[in-house]
C-alpha positions in Angstrom: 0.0 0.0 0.0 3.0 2.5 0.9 4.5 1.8 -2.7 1.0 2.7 -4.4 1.1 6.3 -2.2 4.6 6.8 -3.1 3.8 6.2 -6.7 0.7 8.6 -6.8 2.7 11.3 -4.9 5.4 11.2 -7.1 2.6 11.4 -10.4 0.8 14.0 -8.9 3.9 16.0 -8.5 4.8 15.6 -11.9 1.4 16.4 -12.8 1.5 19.5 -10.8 4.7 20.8 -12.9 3.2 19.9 -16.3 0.6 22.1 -15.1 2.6 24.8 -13.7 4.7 24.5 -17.1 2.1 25.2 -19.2 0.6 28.4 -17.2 4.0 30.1 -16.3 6.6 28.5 -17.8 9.4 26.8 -17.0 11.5 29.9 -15.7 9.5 31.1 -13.5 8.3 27.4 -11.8 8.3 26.9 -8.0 8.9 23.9 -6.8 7.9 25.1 -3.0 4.3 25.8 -5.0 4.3 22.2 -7.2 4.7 21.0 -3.4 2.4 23.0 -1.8 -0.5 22.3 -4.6 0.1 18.3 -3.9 -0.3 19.3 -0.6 3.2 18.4 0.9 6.2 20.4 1.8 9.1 21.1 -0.9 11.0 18.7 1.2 8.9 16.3 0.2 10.0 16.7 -3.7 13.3 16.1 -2.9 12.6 12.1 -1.8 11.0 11.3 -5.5 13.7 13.7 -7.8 17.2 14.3 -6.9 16.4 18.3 -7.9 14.5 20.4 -10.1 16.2 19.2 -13.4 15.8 15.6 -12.7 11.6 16.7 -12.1 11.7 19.1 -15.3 13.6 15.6 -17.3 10.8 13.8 -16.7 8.1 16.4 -16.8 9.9 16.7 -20.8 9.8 12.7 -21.5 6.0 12.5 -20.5 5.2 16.1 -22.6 6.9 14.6 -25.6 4.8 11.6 -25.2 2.0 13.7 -25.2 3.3 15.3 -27.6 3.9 11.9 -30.0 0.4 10.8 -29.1 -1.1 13.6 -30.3 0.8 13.1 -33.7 -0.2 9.6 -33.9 -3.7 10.1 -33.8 -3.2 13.1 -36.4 -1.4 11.1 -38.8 -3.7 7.8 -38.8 -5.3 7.4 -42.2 -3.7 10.8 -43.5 -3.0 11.0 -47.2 0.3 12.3 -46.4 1.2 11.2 -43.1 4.7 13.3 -43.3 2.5 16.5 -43.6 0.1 15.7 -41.8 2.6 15.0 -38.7 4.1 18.5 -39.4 0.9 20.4 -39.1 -0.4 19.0 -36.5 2.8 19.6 -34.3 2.7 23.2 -35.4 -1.3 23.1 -34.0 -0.1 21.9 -31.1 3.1 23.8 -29.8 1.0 26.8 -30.8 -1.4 26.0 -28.4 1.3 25.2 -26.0 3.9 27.6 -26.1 5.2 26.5 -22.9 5.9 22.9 -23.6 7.6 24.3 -27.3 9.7 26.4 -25.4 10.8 23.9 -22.9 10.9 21.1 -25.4 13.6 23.4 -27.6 14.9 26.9 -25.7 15.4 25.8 -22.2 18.7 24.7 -20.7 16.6 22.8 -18.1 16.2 20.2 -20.9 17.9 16.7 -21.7 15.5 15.6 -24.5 14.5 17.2 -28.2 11.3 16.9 -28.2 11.0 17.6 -32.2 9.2 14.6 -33.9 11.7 16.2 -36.9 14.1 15.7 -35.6 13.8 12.9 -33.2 13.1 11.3 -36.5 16.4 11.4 -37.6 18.7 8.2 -38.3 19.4 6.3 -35.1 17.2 7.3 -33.3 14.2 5.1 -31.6 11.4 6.6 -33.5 12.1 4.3 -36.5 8.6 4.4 -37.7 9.0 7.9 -38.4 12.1 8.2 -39.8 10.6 5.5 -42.4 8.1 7.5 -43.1 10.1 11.1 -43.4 12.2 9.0 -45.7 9.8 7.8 -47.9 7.8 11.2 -48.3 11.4 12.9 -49.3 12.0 9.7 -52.0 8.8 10.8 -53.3 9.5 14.3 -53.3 12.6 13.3 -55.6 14.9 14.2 -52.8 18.3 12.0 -53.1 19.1 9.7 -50.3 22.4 11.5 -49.0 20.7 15.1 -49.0 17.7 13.6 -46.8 19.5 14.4 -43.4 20.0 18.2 -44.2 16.9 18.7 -45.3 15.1 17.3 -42.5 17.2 19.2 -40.2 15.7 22.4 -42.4 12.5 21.4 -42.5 12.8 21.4 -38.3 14.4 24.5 -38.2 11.7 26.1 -40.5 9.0 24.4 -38.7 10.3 25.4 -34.9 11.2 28.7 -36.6 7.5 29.5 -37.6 6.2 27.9 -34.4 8.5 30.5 -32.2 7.7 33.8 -34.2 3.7 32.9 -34.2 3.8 32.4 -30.0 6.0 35.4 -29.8 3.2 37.5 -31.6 5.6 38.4 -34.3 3.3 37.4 -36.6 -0.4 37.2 -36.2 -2.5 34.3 -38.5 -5.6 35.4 -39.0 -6.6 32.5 -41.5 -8.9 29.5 -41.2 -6.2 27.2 -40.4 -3.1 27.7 -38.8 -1.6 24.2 -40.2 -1.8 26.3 -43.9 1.5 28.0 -43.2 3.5 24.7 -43.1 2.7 24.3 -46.7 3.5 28.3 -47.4 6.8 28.7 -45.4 8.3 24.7 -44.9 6.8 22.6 -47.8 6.0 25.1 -51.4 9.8 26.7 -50.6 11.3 23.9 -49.8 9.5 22.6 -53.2 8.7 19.4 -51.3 5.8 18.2 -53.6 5.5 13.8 -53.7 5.5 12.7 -57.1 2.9 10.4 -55.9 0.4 9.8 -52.9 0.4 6.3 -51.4 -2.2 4.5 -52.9 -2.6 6.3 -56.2 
């Protein structure tokens, strides 16, 4: 029983800071007040994370697999799952500017959180990296140029994601996801010869 209450504690605490992420931001995140809310002492942290980086690390693993989930479910059945994937994770960290600037600005963080680039050769997200692959074939992009591009098409993406929650730009248009095909895709002149099943 003492396990189960240790376990729920130490959820609700990280809870508490994906919470207190997303309303004021890393930088300015108490741990006395993640305490406090959970109903303990700050003390108290201290006996489930070793500080307030090792609670922030895996506050970032469990916001990236929100993240990833939310990707998933975008992509499933999408004509173009590549571009799908992209504009949904531009719907999302514009919704959540916190978790895109602590996924990709803060030094607080051990993980990318880019689906981009986490996408990239060797890493564990083989699934994607197949599928990135495959829309850049399409595309007529050559095998050994495929790695710089999909770092550009990161930057670009992260790029257009950081000036839109900064209010530098303002998109007053239906849909938000548009802009991925007018400032990553059409420049980048990342058209498939041909859609999967056609």
């Amino acid at each position: 029983m003492a396990a189960k209450r240790t376990k729920s504690l130490k959820d609700r605490l990280i809870d508490a800071t994906i919470r207190g992420i997303e309303k004021v931001g890393v930088e300015n995140l108490s741990l006395r007040k993640i305490a406090a809310d959970c109903g303990v002492t700050h003390a108290t942290a201290y006996k489930y994370f070793e500080n307030k980086q090792d609670l922030i690390s895996v506050c970032c693993g469990r916001i990236a697999a929100r993240v990833q989930a939310y990707l998933a479910r975008s992509m499933h059945d999408a004509p173009e799952p590549c571009v799908a994937m992209c504009k949904s994770y531009l719907r999302y960290m514009v919704r959540h500017p916190q978790f895109h600037a602590l996924l990709h600005m803060s030094p607080l963080t051990k993980q990318a959180g880019d689906p981009v680039i986490r996408a990239l050769p060797g890493s564990r997200y083989a699934a994607q990296s197949e599928m990135i692959r495959d829309f850049l074939g399409r595309c007529g992009v050559p095998a050994e140029e495929q790695f710089s591009l999909i770092q550009l098409i990161s930057i670009l993406l992260n790029g257009l994601i950081a000036v839109l929650t900064s209010r530098t730009a303002v998109y007053q248009g239906d849909d938000i996801s548009e802009l991925v095909d007018v400032f990553v895709f059409g420049p980048l002149g990342l058209h498939p010869k041909n859609l999967p099943g056609v």
